[in-house]
C-alpha positions in Angstrom: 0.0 0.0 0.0 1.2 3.1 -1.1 1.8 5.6 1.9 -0.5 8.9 2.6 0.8 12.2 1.3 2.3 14.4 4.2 3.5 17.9 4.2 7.4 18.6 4.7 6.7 18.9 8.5 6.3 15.5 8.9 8.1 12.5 8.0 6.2 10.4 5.3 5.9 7.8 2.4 3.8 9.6 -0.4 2.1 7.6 -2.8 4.5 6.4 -5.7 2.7 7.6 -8.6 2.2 10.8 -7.1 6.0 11.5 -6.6 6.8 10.4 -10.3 4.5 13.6 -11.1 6.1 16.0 -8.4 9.6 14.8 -9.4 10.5 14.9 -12.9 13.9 13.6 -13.0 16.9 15.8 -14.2 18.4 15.5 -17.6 21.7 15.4 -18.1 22.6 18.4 -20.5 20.5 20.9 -18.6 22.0 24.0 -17.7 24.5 23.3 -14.7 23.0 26.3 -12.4 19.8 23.6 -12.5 22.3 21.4 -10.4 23.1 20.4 -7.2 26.3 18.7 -6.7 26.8 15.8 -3.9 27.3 16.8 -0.6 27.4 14.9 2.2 29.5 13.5 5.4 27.3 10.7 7.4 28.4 7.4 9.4 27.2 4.2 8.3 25.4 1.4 9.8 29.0 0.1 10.9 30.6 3.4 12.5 32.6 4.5 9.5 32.2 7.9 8.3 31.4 8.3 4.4 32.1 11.3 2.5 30.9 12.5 -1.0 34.1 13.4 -1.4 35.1 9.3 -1.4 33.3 9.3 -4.8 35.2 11.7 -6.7 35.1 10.3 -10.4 32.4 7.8 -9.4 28.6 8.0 -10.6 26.6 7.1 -7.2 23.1 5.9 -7.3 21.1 7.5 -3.8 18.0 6.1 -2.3 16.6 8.1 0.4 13.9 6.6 3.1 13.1 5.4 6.2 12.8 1.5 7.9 9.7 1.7 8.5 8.5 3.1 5.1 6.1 0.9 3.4 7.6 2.0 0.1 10.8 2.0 0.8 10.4 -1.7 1.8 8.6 -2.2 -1.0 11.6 -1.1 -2.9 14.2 -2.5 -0.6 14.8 -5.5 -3.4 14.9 -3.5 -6.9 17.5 -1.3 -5.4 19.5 -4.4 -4.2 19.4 -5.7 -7.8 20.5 -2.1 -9.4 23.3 -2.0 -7.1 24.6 -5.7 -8.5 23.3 -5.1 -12.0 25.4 -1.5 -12.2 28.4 -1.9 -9.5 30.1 -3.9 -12.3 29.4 -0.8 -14.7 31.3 1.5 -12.1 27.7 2.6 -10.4 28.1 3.2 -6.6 24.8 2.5 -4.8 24.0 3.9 -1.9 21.1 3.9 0.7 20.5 7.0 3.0 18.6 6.1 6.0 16.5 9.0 7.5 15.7 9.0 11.2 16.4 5.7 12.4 19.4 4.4 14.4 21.9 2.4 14.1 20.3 -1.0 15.2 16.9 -0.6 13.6 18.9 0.4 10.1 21.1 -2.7 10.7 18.4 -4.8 10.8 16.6 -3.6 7.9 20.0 -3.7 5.8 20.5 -7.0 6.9 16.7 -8.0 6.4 16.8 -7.4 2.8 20.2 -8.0 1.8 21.5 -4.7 1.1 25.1 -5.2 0.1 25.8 -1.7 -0.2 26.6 1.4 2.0 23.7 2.6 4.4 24.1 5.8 5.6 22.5 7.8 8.7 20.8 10.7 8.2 19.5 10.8 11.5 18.1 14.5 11.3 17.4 14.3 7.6 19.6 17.0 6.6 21.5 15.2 3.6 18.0 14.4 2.1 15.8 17.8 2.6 18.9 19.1 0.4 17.5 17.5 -2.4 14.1 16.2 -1.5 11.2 18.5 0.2 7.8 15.5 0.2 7.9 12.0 1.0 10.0 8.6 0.4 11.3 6.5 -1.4 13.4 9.2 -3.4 16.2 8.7 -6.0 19.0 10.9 -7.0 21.6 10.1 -9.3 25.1 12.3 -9.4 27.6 12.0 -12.3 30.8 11.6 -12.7 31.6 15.3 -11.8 29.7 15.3 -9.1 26.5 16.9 -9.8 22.8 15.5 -9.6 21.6 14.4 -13.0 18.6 12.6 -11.7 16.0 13.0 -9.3 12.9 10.7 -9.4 10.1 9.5 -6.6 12.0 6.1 -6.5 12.8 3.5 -8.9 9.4 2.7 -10.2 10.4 4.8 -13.3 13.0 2.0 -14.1 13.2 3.0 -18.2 14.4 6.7 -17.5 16.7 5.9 -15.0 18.5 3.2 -16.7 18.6 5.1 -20.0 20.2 7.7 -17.7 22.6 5.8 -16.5 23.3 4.0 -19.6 24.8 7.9 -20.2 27.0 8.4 -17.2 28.3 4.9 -17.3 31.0 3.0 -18.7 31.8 -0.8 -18.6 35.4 -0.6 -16.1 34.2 -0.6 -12.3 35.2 1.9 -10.0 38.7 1.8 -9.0 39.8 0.1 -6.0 36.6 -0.7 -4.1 37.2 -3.1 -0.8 34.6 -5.2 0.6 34.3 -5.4 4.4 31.3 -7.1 6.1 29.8 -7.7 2.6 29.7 -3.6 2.1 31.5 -2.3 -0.9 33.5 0.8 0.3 35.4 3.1 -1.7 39.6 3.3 -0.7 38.8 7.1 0.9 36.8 5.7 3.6 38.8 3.0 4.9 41.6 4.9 4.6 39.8 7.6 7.2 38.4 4.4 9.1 42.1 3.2 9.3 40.8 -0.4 7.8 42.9 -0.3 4.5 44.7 -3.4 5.4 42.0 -4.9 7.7 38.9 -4.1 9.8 39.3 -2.5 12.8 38.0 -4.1 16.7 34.3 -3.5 16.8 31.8 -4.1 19.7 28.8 -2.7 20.4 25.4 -3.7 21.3 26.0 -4.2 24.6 23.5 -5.8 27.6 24.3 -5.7 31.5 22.1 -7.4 33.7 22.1 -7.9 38.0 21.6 -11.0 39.4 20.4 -11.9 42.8 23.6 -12.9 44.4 25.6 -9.8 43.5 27.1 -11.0 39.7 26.4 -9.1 37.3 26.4 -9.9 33.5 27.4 -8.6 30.1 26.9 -9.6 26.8 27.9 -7.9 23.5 28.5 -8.2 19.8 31.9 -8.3 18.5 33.8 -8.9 15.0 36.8 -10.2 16.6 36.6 -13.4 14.8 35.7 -11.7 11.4 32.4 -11.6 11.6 29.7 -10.7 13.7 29.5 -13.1 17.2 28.0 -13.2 20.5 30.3 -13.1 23.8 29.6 -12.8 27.5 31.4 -12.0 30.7 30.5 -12.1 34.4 31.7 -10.1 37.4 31.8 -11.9 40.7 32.2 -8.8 43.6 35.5 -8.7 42.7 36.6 -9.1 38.9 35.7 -10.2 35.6 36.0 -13.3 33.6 37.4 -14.1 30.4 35.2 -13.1 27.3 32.8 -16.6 26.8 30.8 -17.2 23.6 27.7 -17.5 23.2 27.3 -17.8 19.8 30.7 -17.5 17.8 30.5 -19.4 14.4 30.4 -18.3 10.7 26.6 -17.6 11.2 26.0 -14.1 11.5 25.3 -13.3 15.1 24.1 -10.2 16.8 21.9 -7.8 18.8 21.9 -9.9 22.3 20.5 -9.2 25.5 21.0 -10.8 28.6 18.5 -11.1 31.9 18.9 -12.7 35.7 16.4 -14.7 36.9 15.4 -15.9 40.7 17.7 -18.7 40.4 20.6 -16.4 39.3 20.9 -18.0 36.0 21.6 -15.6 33.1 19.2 -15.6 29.5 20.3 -14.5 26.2 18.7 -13.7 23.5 19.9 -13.1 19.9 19.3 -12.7 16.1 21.5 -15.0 14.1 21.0 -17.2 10.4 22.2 -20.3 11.4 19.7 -22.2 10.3 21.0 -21.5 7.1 17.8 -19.6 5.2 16.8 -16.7 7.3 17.2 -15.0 10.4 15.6 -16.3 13.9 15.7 -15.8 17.4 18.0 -17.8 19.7 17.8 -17.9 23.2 20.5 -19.7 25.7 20.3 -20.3 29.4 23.8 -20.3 31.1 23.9 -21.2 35.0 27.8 -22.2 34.9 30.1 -20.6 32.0 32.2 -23.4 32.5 30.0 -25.7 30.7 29.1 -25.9 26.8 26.8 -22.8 26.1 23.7 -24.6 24.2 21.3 -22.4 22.6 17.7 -23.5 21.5 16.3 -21.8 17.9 13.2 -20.1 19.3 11.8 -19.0 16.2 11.4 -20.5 13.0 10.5 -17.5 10.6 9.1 -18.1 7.1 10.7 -14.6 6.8 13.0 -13.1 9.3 12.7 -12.5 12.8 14.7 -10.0 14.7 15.2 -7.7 18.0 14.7 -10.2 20.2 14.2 -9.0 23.7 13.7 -10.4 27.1 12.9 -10.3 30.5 12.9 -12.5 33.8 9.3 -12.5 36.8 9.3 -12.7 39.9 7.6 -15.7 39.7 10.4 -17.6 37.8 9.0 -17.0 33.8 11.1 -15.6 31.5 9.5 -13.6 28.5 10.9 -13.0 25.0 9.6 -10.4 22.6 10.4 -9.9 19.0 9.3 -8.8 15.4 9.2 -10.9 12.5 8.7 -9.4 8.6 6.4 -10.5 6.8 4.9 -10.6 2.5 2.1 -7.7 1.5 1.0 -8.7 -2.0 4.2 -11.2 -2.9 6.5 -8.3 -1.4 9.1 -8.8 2.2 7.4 -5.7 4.2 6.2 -4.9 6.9 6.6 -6.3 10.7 4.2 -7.6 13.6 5.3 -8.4 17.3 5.1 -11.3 18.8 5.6 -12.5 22.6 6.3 -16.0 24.2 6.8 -16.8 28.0 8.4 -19.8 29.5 7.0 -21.1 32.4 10.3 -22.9 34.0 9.6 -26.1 31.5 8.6 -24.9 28.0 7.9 -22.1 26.0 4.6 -20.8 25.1 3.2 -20.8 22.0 3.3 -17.7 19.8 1.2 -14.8 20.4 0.5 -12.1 18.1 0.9 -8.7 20.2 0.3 -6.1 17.7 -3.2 -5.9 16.8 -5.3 -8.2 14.5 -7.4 -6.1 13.5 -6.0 -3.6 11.8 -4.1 -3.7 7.9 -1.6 -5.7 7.4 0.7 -3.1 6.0 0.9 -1.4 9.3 4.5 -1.6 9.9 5.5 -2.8 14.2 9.0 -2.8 15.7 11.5 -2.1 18.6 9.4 -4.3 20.7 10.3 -4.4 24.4 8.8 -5.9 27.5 8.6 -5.8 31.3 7.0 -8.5 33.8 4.2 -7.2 35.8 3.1 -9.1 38.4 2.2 -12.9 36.9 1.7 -11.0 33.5 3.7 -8.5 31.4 3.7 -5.5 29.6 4.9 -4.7 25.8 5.8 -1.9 24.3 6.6 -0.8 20.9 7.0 1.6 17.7 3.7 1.2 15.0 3.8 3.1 12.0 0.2 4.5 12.4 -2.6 5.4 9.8 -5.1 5.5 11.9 -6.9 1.9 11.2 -11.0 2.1 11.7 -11.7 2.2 15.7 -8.4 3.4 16.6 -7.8 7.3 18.1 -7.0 9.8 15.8 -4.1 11.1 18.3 -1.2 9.6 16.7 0.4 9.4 13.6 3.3 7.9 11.5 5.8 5.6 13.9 4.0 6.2 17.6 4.5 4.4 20.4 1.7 1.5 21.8 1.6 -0.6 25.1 -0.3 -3.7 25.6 -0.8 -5.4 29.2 -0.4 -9.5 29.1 -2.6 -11.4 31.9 -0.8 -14.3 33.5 -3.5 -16.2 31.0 -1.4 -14.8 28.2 -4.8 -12.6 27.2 -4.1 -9.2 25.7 -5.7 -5.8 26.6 -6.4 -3.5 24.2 -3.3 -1.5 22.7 -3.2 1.8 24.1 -1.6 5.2 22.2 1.7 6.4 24.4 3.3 9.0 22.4 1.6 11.8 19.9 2.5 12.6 16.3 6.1 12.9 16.2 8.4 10.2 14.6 8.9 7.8 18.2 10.6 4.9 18.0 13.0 2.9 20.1 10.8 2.5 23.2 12.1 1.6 26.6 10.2 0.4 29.4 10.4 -0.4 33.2 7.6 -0.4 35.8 8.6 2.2 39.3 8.0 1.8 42.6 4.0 1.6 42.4 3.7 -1.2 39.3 3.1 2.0 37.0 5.0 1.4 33.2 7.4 3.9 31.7 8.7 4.4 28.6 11.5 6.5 26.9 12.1 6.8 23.2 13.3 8.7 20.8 11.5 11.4 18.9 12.1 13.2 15.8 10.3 16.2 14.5 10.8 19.8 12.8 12.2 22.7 15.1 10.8 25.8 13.9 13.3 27.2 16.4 16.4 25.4 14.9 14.5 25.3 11.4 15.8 21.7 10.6 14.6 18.2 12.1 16.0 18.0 15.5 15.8 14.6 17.6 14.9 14.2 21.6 14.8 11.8 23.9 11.0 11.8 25.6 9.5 9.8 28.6 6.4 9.4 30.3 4.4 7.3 32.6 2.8 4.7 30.3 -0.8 4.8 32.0 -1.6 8.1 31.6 -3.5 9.9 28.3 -0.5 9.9 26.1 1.2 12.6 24.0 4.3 13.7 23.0 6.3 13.3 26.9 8.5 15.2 28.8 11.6 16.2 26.4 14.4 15.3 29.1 17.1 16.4 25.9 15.9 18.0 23.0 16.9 19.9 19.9 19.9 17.7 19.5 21.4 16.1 15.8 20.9 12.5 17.1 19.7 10.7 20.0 19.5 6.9 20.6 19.8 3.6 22.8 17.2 5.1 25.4 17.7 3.0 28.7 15.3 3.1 31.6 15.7 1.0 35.1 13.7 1.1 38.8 16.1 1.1 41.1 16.3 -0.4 45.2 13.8 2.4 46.5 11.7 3.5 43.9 14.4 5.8 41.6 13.7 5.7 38.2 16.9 6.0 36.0 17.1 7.0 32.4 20.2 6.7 30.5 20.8 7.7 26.8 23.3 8.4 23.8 23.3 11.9 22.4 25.8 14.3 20.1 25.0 17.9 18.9 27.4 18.1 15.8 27.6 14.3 15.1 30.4 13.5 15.5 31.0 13.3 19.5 28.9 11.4 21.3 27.5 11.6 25.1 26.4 9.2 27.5 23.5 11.6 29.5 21.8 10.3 32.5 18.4 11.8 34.3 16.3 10.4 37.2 12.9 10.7 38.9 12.7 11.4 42.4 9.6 9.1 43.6 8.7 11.3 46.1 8.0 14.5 43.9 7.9 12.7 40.8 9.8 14.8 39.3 12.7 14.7 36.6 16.7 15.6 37.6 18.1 18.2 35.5 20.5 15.5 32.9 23.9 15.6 33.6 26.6 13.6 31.2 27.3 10.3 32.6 30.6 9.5 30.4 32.4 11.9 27.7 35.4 10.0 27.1 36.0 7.6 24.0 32.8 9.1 22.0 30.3 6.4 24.2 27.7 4.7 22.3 25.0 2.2 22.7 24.4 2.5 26.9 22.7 -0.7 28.8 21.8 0.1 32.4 21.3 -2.1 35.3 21.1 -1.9 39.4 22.2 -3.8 41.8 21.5 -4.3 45.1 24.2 -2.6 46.9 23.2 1.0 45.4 24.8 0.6 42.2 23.9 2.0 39.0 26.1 -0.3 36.1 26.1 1.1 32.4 27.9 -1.1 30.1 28.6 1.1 26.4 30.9 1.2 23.3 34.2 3.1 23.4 36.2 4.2 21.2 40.4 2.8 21.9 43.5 2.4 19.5 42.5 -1.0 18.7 38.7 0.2 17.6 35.3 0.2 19.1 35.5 -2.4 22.9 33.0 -2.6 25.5 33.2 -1.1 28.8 31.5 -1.1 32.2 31.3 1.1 34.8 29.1 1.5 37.9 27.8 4.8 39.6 26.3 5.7 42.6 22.4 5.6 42.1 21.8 9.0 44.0 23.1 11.8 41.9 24.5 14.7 44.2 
């Protein structure tokens, strides 16, 4: 389904023949004060920084769109095959990713196979240079460097390959290196010191408290060449050696660990080892000494990703995720699902994000909490407003759903308003009453650009857009929220102004006056990335995150009193 016109204030996916019409594409030949030249300096989904300047004497191919855009999914395959029908021509392909983080574009690069560069455009900045509507979008920049081509995505397929029949030739471009599958040009490895070899690179990082005092921390690293899953514990005193998880030639990533009563420790992960697609893995580890074995939760007829999970009180363990799915013979779209193990055996799959409603409506980020017997889920819809459903919300919005110990479903309730939410994280304070933090992008009239913030607010209350604890900002992500001992509610997040230098920034909420801290940064040092919060019962806050060293990108932990002065 083709997505709803919107107007440049918010972020949207217009319908496909409608931008063919808006966007008549730009002949070569025209006068050259008609063209824009290539600009642009963005990280991609694997922490190197791409330059238009990398492409000097190179055509390059740029779709711009979101993950959660229904057309951009729709159109997530033909831009795969242009990239390997052209590359060999000397076409660089690349795909700019508008909004989203690093994870969630990860997962849609690795979804549909993108073996090409994916940059972040995380306040849309690169694309509202050449694009004022909606997604998908197409430009197309000679060899000089100037835009040629502009189109409402590639469903005009003639003109753009007659175009680029003109500003190709038959040698590819010169020196391309492929690392993780990603053709990069020499420029940026050179900058990314990775011209002989990648670089160390660790991120994703999970830290979890366990009832006797350890405390545990899983991460995903490259060490091995490719993307694994490795542990460590802390026992009062010091840490272990790194133990995998899941290290193999699969692709392995995006873990999270949880405690439960009997202080054994749960992982979750996304890996392809069953050979086809991605699934969702889960392991339980009481002794580290002994063989890790995982069990294949999941057994996607597409893929399923971002697992999640969570240990009771009562001893059950739940796991949420999202798997993709086909609208009209096309890989789009996602629904979340949730399964609980009761101590002997999982439960069987239930569908979390509403039924009722078109199957085009796009869930992700899923994340979930125990709540007495039962649990609560939270997540990021892309919303159009299905029949019976409030009109308060609009494009990605977050959604909670209570779980009864019977596994029965409450209705979905609206959390956040009509700004571009997703990321969602949850924890339940003092009282049983849900939270959530996410982030949220939207236009700054102030700033005059799109400007990201990170927002929280009590989940049971009437929604809207939350208290802005940081706002105005170039990019926020990996929102973090834990109850501590005595009712504190912790908030912990990733932010940069310029980005380039990230932040680690940290704000709590008093329970007696229910009130938010003024933030303060948490860690400056080694541009920190990716925070995962946990608390212990001494009075410690831990935060495990991704640091930059001489060796590249390693996990670190650190622990801070829960009381800020």
């Amino acid at each position: 389904m083709c997505r709803a016109f919107r107007t440049h204030l918010r972020i949207c996916c217009i319908s496909l023949v409608l931008t063919l019409v808006l966007f008549s594409p730009i002949r070569a030949g025209e006068a050259p004060g008609d063209q824009k030249p290539l600009r642009f300096s963005l990280t991609d989904t694997y922490g190197r920084r791409v330059s238009s300047d990398d492409y000097k004497g190179v055509p390059v191919l740029v779709e711009f769109g979101a993950c959660w855009c229904g057309g951009c999914q729709g159109e997530a395959a033909k831009l795969g095959r242009i990239a390997a029908d052209f590359r060999p021509r000397g076409l660089a392909v690349l795909h700019a990713v508008a909004g989203d983080n690093e994870l969630g574009s990860l997962e849609y690069q690795k979804h549909y196979r993108l073996n090409i560069v994916n940059v972040l455009d995380s306040n849309r900045e690169f694309e509202k240079t050449y694009n004022r509507d909606g997604w998908p979008f197409v430009i197309v920049a000679d060899r000089s460097g100037n835009v040629v081509y502009a189109a409402g995505g590639l469903q005009d397929s003639a003109s753009l390959e007659s175009l680029l029949g003109k500003v190709l030739t038959r040698a590819p471009a010169a020196g391309v290196k492929t690392l993780e599958g990603i053709p990069y040009m020499p420029a940026t490895l050179k900058r990314s010191g990775e011209s002989d070899k990648p670089r160390l690179r660790e991120r994703f990082p999970s830290v979890a408290c366990g009832p006797d005092g350890r405390v545990y921390l899983a991460f995903t690293s490259n060490r091995n060449g490719n993307d694994d899953v490795f542990a460590r514990v802390f026992d009062g005193k010091v840490w272990s050696e790194d133990h995998p998880v899941a290290a193999t030639k699969a692709d392995e990533y995006d873990v999270t660990v949880a405690v439960d009563e009997k202080n054994r420790a749960w992982f979750s992960w996304t890996s392809n080892a069953d050979g086809k697609n991605y699934n969702i893995f889960v392991a339980c580890v009481a002794d580290f000494t002994q063989i890790v074995k995982s069990e294949q939760v999941t057994r996607a007829g597409d893929d399923a990703m971002h697992g999640r999970l969570a240990c009771g009180p009562d001893g059950t363990v739940w796991l949420t995720y999202y798997k993709w799915g086909f609208e009209q013979g096309t890989s789009r779209d996602r629904e979340i699902y949730l399964r609980r193990f009761n101590g002997k055996s999982w439960s069987g799959e239930i569908q979390v994000s509403p039924t009722d409603v078109p199957s085009y409506e796009d869930h992700a980020d899923p994340r979930v909490a125990p709540k007495g017997r039962g649990a609560i889920v939270c997540w990021s819809w892309d919303f159009h407003q299905p029949k019976g459903y409030p009109p308060d919300a609009r494009d990605p919005t977050i959604f909670i759903r209570s779980v009864g110990p019977d596994l029965k479903l409450d209705a979905a309730r609206v959390l956040s308003g009509k700004n571009i939410d997703t990321m969602p994280a949850l924890a339940l304070d003092d009282g049983g009453a849900p939270w959530c933090a996410w982030e949220s992008i939207a236009w700054s009239s102030r700033l005059r650009t799109y400007a990201k913030s990170l927002c929280v607010s009590r989940a049971d209350g009437p929604g809207g857009a939350g208290t802005a604890l940081s706002g105005g900002l170039q990019n926020v992500c990996t929102p973090c929220l834990v109850r501590a001992p005595g009712g504190l509610l912790t908030a912990v997040w990733a932010e940069n102004q310029t980005g380039t230098q990230w932040l680690l920034k940290r704000a709590d909420l008093d329970p007696k006056t229910k009130r938010w801290t003024a933030v303060k940064t948490l860690v400056a040092d080694g541009n920190p990335r990716f925070p995962s919060i946990a608390c212990d019962a001494k009075g410690s806050l831990w935060v495990a995150y991704s640091r930059e060293t001489t060796a590249g990108r390693e996990i670190a932990v650190e622990n801070f009193p829960l009381r800020q002065e």
